[in-house]
N, C-alpha and C positions, 0 to 999 in steps of 0.2 A: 640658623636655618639656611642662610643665604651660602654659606660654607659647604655645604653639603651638597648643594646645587649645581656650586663649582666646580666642587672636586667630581661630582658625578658628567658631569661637561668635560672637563678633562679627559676622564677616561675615556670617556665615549671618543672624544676625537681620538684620541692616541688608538683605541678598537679600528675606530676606520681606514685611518693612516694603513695600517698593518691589516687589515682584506685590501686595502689597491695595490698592496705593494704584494700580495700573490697569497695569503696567509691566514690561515683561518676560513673562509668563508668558502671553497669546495670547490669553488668553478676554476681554480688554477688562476696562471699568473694574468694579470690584466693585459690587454690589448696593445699594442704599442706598433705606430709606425703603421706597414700598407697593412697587416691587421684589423687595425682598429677603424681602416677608412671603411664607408658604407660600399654596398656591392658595385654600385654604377661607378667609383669612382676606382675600383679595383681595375673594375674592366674597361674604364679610357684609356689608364696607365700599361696593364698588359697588351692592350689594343695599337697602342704608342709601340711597345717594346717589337712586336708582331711587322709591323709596317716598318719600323727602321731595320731590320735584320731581311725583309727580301727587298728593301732600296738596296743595303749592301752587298745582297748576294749570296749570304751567308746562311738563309733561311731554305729548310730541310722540306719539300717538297715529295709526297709520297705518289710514285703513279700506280694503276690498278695491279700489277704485277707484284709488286712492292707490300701494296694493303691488302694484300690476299694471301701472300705468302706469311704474313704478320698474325693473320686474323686467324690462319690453320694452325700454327705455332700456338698461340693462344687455348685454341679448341682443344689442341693434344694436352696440352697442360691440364686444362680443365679435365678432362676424360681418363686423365690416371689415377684421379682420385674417384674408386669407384662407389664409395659411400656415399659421396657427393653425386654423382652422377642416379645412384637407385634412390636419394629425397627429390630428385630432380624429375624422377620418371614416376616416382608416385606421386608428389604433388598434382603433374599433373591430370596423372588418372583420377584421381579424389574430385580434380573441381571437372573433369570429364563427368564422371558419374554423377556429381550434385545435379551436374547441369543437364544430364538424362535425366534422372528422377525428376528433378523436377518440374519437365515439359510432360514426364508419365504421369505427374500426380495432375496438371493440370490437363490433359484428355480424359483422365478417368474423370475429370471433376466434372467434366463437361460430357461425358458421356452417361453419367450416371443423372446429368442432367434430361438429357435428351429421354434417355430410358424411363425415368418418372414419368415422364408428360406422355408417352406413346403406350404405356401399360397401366 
């Protein structure tokens, strides 16, 4: 009995070994390196990287001309897809109108209120 235990131990570890090393288990390969550090400790590190690059000079500075011209670039790209653009314009009409109705249902709620009590 105690044989069977083992060899069941065995496997199992040799199963886990082989999900850390990326295999089996679905979520892809483990974590490694600035990866695997928690958020706060990502962003001291790029915070570091950030601060040493305008010490040296080197660091890319956008001014409002620059991030305007950037941001219409951007906008044109967006806008030539025009499927994109018509989920974009009904989405919003949808929660337009939820958001009508649902200030009409709430006056009529309230009007149908008022109209009981006065008739």
């Amino acid at each position: 009995m105690a044989t069977s235990k083992e060899s069941g131990k065995s496997a199992g570890s040799s199963g886990g070994n082989a999900q850390k090393s990326g295999g089996g288990s679905g979520n892809g390969p483990a974590k490694r390196g600035f990866a695997a550090m928690d958020q706060n400790q990502q962003r001291e590190i790029a915070s570091k990287g950030g601060q040493a690059a305008h010490q040296k000079g080197t660091a890319h500075e956008f001014d409002s001309e620059e991030a305007r011209r950037a941001g219409q670039k951007g906008g044109e790209a967006v806008s030539r897809n025009r499927a994109h653009m018509a989920d974009i314009g009904r989405k919003g009409g949808e929660s337009r109108q939820s958001a009508s109705r649902a200030a009409n249902a709430a006056n009529k709620a309230g009007g149908n209120r008022q109209g009981g009590k006065e008739g």
